[in-house]
N, CA, C and O atoms as CSV, one atom per row, in Angstrom:
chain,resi,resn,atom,element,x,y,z
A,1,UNK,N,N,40.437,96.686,90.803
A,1,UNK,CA,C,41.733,96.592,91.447
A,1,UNK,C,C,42.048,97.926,92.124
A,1,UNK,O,O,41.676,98.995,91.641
A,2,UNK,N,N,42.713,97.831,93.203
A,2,UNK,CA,C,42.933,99.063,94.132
A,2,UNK,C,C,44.153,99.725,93.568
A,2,UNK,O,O,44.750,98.990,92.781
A,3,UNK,N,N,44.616,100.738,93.722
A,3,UNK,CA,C,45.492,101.486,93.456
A,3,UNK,C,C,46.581,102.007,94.711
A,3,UNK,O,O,46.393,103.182,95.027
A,4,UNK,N,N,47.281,101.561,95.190
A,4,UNK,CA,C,47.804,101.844,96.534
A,4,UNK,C,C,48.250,103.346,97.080
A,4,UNK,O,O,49.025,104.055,96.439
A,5,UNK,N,N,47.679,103.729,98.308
A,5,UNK,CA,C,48.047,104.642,98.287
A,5,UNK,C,C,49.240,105.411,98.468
A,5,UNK,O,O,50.098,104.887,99.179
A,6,UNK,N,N,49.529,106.738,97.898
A,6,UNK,CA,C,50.911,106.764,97.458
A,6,UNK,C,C,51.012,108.040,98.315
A,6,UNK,O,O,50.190,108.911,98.029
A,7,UNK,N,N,51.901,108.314,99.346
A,7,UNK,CA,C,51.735,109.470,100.110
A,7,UNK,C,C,52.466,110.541,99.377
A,7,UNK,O,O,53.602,110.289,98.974
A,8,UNK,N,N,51.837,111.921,99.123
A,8,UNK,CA,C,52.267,113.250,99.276
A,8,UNK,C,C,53.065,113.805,99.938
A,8,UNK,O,O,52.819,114.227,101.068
A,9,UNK,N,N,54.239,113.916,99.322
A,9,UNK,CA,C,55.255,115.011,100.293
A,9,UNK,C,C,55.372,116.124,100.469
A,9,UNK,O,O,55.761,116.585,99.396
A,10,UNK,N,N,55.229,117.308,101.557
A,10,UNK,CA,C,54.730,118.528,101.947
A,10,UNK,C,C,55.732,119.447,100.917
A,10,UNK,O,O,56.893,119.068,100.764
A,11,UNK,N,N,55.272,120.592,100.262
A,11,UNK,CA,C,55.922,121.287,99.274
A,11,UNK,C,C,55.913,122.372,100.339
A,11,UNK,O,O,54.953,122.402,101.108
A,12,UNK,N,N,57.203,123.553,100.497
A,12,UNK,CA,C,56.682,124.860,101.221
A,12,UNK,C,C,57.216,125.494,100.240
A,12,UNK,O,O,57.874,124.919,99.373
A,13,UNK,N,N,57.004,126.707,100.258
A,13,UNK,CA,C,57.865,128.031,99.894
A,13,UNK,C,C,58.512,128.905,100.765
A,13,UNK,O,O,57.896,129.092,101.814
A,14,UNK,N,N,59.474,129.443,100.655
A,14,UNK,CA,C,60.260,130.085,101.866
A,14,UNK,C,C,61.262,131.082,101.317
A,14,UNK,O,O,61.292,131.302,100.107
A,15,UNK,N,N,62.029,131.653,102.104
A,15,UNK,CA,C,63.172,132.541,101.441
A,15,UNK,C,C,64.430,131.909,102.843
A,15,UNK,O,O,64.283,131.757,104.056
A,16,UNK,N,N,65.441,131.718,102.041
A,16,UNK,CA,C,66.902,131.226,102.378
A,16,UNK,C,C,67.275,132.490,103.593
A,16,UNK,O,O,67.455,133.669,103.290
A,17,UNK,N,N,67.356,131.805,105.354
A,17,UNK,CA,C,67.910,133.422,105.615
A,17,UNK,C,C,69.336,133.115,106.470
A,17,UNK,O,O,69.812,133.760,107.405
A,18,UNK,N,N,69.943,131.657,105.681
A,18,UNK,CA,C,71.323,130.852,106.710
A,18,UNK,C,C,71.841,130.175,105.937
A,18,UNK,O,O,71.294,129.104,105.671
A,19,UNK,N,N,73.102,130.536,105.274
A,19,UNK,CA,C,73.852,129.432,104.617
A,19,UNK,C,C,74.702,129.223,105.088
A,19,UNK,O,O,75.593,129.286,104.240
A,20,UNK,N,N,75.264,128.872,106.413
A,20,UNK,CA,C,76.633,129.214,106.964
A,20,UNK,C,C,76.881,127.630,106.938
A,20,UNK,O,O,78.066,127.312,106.831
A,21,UNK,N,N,76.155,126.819,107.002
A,21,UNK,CA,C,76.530,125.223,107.418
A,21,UNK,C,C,76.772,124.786,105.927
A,21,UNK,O,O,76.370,125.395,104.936
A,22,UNK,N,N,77.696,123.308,105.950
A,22,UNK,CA,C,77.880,122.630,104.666
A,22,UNK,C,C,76.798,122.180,104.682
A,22,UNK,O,O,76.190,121.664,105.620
A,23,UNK,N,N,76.348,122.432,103.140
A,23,UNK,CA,C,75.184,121.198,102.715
A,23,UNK,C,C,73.952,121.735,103.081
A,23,UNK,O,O,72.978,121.085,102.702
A,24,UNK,N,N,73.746,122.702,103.688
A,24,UNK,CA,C,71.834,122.934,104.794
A,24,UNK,C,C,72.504,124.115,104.582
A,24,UNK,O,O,73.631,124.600,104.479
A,25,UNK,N,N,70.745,124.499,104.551
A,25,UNK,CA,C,70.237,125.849,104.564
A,25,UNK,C,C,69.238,126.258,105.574
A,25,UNK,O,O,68.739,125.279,106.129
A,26,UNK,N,N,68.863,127.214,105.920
A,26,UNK,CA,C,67.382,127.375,106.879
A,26,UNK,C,C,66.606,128.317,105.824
A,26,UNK,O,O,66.959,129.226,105.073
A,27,UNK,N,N,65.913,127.954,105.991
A,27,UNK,CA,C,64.836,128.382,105.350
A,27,UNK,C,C,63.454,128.820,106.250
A,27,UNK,O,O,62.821,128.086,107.008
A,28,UNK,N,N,63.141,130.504,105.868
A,28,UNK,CA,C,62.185,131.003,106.680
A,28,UNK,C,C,60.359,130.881,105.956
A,28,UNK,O,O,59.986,131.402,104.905
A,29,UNK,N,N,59.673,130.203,106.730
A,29,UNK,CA,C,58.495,129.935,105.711
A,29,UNK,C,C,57.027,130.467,106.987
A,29,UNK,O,O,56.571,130.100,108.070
A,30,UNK,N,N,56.732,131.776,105.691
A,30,UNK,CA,C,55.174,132.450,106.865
A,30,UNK,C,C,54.052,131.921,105.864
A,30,UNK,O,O,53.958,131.723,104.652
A,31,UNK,N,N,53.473,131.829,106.677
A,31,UNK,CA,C,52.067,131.665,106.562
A,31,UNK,C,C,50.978,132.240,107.538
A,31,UNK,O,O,51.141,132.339,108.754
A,32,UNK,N,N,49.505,132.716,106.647
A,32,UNK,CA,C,48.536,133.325,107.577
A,32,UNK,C,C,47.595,132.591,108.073
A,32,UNK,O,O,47.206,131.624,107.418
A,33,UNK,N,N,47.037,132.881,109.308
A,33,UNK,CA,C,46.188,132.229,109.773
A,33,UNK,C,C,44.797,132.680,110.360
A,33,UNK,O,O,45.049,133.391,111.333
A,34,UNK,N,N,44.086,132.622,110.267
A,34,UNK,CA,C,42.948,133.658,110.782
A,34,UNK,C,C,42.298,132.931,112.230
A,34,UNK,O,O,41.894,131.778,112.373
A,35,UNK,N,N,42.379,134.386,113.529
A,35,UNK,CA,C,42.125,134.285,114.950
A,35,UNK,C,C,40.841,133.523,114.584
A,35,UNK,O,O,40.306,133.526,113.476
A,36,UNK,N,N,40.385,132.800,115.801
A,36,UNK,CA,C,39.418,131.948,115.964
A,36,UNK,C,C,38.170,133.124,116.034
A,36,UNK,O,O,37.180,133.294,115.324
A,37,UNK,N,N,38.657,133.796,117.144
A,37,UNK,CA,C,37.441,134.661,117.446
A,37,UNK,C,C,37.002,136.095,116.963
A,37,UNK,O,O,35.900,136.636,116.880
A,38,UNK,N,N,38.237,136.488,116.688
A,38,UNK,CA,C,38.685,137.969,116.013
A,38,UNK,C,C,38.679,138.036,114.567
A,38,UNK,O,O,38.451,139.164,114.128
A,39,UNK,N,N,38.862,137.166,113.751
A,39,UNK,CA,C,38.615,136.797,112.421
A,39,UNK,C,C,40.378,137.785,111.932
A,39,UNK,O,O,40.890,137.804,110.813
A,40,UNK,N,N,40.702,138.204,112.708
A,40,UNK,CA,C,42.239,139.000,112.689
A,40,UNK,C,C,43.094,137.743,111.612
A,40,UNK,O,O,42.811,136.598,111.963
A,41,UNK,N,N,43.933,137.809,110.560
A,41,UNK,CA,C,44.590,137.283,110.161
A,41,UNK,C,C,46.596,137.188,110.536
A,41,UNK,O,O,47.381,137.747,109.770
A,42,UNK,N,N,46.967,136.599,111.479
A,42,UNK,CA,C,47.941,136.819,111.972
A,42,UNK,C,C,49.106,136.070,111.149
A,42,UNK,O,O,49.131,134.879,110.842
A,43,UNK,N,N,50.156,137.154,110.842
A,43,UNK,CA,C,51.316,136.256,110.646
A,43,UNK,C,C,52.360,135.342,111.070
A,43,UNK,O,O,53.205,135.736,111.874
A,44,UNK,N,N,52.391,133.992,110.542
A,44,UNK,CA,C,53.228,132.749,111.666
A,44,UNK,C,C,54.241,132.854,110.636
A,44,UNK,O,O,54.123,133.202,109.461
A,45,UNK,N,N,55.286,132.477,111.313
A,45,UNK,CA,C,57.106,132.131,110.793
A,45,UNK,C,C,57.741,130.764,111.211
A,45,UNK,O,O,57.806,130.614,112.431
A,46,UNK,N,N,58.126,129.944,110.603
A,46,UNK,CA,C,58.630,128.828,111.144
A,46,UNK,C,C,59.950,128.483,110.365
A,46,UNK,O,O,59.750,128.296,109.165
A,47,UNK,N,N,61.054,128.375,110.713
A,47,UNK,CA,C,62.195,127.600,110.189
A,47,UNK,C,C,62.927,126.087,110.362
A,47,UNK,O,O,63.338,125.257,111.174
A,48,UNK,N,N,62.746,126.416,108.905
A,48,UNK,CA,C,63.492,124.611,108.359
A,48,UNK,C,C,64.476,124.386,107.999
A,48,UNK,O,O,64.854,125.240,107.197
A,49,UNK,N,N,65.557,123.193,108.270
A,49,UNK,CA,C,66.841,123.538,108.064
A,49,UNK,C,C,66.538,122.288,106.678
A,49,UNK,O,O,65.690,121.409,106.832
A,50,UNK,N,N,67.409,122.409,105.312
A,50,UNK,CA,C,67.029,121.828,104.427
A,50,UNK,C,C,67.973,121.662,103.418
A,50,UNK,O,O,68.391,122.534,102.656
A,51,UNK,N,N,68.316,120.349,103.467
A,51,UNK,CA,C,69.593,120.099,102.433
A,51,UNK,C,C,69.284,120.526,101.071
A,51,UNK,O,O,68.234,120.508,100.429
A,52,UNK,N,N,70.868,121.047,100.703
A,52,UNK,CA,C,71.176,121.722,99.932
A,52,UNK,C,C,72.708,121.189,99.005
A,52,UNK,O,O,73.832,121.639,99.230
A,53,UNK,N,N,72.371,120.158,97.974
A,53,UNK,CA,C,73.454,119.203,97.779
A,53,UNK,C,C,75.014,119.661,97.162
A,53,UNK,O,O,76.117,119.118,97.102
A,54,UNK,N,N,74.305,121.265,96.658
A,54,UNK,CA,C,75.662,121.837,95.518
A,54,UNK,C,C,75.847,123.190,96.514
A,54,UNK,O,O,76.610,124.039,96.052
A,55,UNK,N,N,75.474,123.374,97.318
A,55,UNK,CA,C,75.462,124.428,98.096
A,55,UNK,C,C,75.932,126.082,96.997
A,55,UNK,O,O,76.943,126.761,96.818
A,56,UNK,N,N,74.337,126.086,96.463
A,56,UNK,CA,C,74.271,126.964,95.428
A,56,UNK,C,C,73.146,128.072,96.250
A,56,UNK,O,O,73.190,129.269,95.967
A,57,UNK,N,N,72.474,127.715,96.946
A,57,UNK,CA,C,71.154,128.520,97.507
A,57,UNK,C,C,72.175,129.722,98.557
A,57,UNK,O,O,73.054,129.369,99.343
A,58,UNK,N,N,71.727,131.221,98.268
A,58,UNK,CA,C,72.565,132.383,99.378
A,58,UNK,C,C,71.286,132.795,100.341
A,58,UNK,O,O,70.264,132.128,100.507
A,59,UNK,N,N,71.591,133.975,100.886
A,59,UNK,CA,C,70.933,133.808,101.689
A,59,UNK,C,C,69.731,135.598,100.913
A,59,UNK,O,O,70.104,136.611,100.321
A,60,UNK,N,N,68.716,135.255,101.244
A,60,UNK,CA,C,68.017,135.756,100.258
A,60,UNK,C,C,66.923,134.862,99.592
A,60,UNK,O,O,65.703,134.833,99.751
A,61,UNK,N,N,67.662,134.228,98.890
A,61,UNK,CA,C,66.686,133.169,97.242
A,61,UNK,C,C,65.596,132.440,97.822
A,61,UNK,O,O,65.721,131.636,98.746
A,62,UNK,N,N,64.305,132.808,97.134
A,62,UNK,CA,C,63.140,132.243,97.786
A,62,UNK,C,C,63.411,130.425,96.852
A,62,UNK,O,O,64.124,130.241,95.865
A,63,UNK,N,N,62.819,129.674,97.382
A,63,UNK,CA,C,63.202,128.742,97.341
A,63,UNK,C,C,61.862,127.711,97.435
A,63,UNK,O,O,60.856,128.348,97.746
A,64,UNK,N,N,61.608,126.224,97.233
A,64,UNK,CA,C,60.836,125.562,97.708
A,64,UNK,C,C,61.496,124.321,98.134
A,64,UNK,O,O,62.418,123.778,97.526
A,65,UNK,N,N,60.966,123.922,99.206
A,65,UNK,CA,C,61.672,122.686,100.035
A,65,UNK,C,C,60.877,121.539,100.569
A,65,UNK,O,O,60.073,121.658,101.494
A,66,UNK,N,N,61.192,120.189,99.814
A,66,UNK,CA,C,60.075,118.882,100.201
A,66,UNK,C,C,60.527,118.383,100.938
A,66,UNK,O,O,61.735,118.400,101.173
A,67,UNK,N,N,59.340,117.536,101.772
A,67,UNK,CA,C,60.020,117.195,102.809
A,67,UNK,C,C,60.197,115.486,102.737
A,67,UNK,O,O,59.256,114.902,102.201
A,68,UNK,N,N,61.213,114.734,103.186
A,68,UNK,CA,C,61.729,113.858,103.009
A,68,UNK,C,C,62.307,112.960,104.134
A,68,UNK,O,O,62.279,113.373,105.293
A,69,UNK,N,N,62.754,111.922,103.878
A,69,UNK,CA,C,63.075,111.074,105.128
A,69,UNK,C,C,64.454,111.459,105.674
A,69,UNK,O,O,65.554,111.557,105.131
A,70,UNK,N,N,64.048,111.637,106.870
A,70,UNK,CA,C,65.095,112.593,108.028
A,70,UNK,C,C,66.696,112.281,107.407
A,70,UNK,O,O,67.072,111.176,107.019
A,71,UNK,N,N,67.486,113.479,107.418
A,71,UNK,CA,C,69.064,113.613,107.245
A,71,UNK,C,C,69.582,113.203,108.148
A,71,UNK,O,O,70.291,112.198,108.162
A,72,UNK,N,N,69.218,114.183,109.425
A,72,UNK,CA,C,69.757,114.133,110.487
A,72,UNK,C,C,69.169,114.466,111.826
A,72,UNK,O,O,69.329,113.321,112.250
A,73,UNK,N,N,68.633,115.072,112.820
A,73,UNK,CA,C,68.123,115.283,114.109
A,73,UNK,C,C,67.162,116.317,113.800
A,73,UNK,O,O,66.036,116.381,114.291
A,74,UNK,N,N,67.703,117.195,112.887
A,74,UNK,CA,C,66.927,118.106,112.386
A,74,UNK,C,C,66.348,118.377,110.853
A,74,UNK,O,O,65.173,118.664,110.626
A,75,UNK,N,N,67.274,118.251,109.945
A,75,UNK,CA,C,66.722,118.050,109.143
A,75,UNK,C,C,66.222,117.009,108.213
A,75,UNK,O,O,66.755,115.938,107.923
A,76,UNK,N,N,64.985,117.570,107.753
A,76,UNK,CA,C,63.549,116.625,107.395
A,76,UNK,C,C,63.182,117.142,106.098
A,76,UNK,O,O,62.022,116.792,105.882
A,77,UNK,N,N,63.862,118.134,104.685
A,77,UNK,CA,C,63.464,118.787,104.101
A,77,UNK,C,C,64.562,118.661,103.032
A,77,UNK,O,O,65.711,118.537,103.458
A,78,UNK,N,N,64.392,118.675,101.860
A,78,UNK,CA,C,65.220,118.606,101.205
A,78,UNK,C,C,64.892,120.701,99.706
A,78,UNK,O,O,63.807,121.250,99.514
A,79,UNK,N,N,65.996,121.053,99.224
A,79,UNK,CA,C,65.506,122.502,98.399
A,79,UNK,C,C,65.296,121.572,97.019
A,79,UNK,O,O,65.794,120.481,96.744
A,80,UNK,N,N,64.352,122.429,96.239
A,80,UNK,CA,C,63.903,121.699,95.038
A,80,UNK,C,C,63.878,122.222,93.898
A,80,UNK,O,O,63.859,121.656,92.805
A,81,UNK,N,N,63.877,124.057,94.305
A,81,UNK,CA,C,63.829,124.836,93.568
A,81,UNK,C,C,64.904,125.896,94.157
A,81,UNK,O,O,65.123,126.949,93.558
């Protein structure tokens, strides 16, 4: 008997650097990547805006944020930790 498959929801880690909105946070999340040709390891930054239900997260607190079925236009992420 098959076991259906059950999709994985993306975990990040990040640090909180926007609490100004109700409910959402942004959250700044780097990661390294190494040049194709240069073998150089470069640092990438990307921000996620990510509900936040007790609006307890400041701005600072590293945090982890899954991602989940869309809130709103932008956010796609919910904080977990």
């Amino acid at each position: 008997m098959e076991t259906p498959n059950k999709k994985t929801n993306k975990i990040l880690k990040g640090v909180v650097i926007s609490d100004k909105m109700n409910k959402t946070v942004v959250v700044e999340v780097t990661r390294f990547v190494e040049h194709k040709k240069y073998g150089k390891r470069i640092k990438k930054t990307k921000n996620y805006k990510a509900h936040d239900e007790n609006n307890v997260k400041k701005i600072g607190d590293r945090v982890e944020i899954e991602e989940t079925k869309p809130m709103s236009k932008d956010k796609h992420f919910k904080v977990i930790i």
